[in-house]
N, C-alpha and C positions, 0 to 999 in steps of 0.2 A: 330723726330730723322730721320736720313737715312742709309738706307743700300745700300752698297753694293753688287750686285750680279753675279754670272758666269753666261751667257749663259740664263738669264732670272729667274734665281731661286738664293733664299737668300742660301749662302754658309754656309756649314756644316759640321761637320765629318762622322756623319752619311748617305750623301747622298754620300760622297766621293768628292767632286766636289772645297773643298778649295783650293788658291793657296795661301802659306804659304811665308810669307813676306822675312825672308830668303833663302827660295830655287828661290824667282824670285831675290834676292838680288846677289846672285849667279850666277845667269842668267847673268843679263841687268848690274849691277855694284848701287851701291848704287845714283850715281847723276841719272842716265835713270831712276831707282825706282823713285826717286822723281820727275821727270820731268811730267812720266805717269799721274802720280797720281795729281800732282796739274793742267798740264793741259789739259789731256784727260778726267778727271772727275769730274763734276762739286761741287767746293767746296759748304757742306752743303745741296746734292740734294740725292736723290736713282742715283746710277749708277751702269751701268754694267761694267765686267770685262772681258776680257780672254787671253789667252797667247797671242792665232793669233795674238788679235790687238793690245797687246804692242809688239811685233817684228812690226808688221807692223808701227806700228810711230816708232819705233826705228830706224831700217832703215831708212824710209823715213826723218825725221826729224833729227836725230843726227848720222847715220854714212854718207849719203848720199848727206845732205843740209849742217850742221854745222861743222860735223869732217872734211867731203870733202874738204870743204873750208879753214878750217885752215890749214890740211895739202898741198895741190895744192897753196896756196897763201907763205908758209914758206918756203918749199922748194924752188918757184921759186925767192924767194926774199934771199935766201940765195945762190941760185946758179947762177943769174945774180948779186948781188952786193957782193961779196965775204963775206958770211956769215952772213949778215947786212941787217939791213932793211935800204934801200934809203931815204935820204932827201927829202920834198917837194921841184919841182924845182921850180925855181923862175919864171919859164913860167909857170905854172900851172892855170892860169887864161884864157890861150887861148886854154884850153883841158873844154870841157863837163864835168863835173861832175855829173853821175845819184846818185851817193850813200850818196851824200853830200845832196841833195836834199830830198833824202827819210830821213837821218838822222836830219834835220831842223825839231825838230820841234817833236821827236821821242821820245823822253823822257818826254814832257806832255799828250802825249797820252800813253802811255804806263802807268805814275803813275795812267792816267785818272781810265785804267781798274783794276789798283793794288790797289788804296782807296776802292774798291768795290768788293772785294772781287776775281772777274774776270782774276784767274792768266790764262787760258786759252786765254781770249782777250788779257792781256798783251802779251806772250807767241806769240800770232801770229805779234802784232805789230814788234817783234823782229826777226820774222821768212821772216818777208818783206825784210828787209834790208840784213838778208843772203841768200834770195832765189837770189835776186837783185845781189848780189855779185859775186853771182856762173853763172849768167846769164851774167855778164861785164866780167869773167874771158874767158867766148866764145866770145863773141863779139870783144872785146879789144885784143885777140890771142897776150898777151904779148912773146908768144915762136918765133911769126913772128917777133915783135916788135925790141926783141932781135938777130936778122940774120942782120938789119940792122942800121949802129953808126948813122945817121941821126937823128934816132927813141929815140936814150936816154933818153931825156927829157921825153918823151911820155910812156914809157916804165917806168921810174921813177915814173911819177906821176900816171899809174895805179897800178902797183905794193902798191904804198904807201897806195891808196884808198881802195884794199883791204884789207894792216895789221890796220889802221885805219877801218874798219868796223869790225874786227875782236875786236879790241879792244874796240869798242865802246858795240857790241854784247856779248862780256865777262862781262862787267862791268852789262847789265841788265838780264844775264841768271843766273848773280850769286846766287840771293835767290832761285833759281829752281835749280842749279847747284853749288853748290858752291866749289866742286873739283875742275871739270874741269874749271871750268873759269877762276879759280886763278891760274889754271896751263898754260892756254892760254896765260894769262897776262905776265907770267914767260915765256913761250918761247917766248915772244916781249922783254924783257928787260922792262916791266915795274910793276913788281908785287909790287913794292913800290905801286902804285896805289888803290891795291884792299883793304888797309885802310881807305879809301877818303869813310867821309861820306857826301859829297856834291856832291851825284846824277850828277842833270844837269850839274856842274861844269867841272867833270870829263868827262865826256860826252860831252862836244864842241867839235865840227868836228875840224882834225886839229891841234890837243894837242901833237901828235907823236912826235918825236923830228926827229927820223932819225937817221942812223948813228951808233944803237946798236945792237950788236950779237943777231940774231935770232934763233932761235933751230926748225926743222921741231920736231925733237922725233918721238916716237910710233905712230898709230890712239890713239887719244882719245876715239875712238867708233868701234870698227871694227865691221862690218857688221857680222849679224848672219844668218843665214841658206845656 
């Protein structure tokens, strides 16, 4: 069997030290509950627990890396293309693509760690591709992109890279997440999608069509303390 523990000791009523599935539910939101748990503690081992360090992957990992992203990439994609997320341009062969490269190839590793119980290893393989995104959204400064009409294309086709990583990233957070991903998918115009059960399928770099209303919304995550 395994236990769970806070702070190095098996949790009780007696010692006081439980933390009670809905007051953290309360907390963090029912997707972050699950997220903590399948992959900050290893499934099937003793793990410990404590508030600190689900804030701390909370933030770090889902208002900071993944809500960050969807909101900074929606917004700018609804405020450079009038509401819309931009077509792939037909130039888009003579722009770099880092996220495309990380994505080739992303979804056999990721089942790799998910046949095996490993939603932690998956979890990180998916966190590559949105740390990467949030790293191309500095790089790529589509805010300069957009000061100059030369830049459109260029500006297109990073804007796109991002709702496509976004979308590809919702599709594999969904058994750790399955609110918000499906809500991700819905602010792209494509929650028809989050029915698809052909995995890799869904998941080809590239699938976005372009063209349909985007929603920034709420965070999906707001940062706590």
């Amino acid at each position: 069997s395994a236990w769970v523990t806070a702070k190095g000791e098996k949790m009780s009523k007696s010692k006081g030290n439980g933390l009670m599935p809905a007051d953290l539910v309360r907390v963090f939101g029912v997707d972050a509950y699950r997220y903590y748990f399948m992959s900050d503690v290893q499934f099937g081992a003793d793990g410990s627990i404590s508030l600190e360090r689900m804030v701390q992957v909370y933030n770090a990992d889902l208002a900071n890396s993944w809500g960050n992203l969807i909101s900074r990439s929606l917004n700018m994609s609804a405020k450079y293309f009038d509401g819309c997320a931009p077509a792939k341009p037909a130039s888009a062969d003579a722009f770099d693509n880092p996220l495309a490269k990380i994505a080739d190839g992303l979804v056999e590793r990721y089942m790799a760690k998910m046949d095996v119980l490993d939603y932690g290893g998956a979890k990180d393989e998916v966190m590559e591709l949105i740390h990467a995104a949030n790293h191309y959204i500095e790089d790529s400064e589509p805010w300069a992109l957009a000061k100059d009409e030369a830049k459109a294309d260029e500006l297109a086709f990073v804007i796109y890279n991002l709702l496509e990583a976004i979308r590809i990233a919702a599709h594999l957070l969904m058994p750790l997440m399955p609110q918000t991903s499906a809500e991700a998918l819905r602010r792209l115009s494509c929650e028809d999608e989050a029915a698809s059960d052909d995995l890799k399928g869904i998941c080809t770099w590239g699938l976005l069509a372009g063209g349909q209303p985007v929603e920034k919304g709420d965070p999906l995550f707001p940062r706590l303390g």
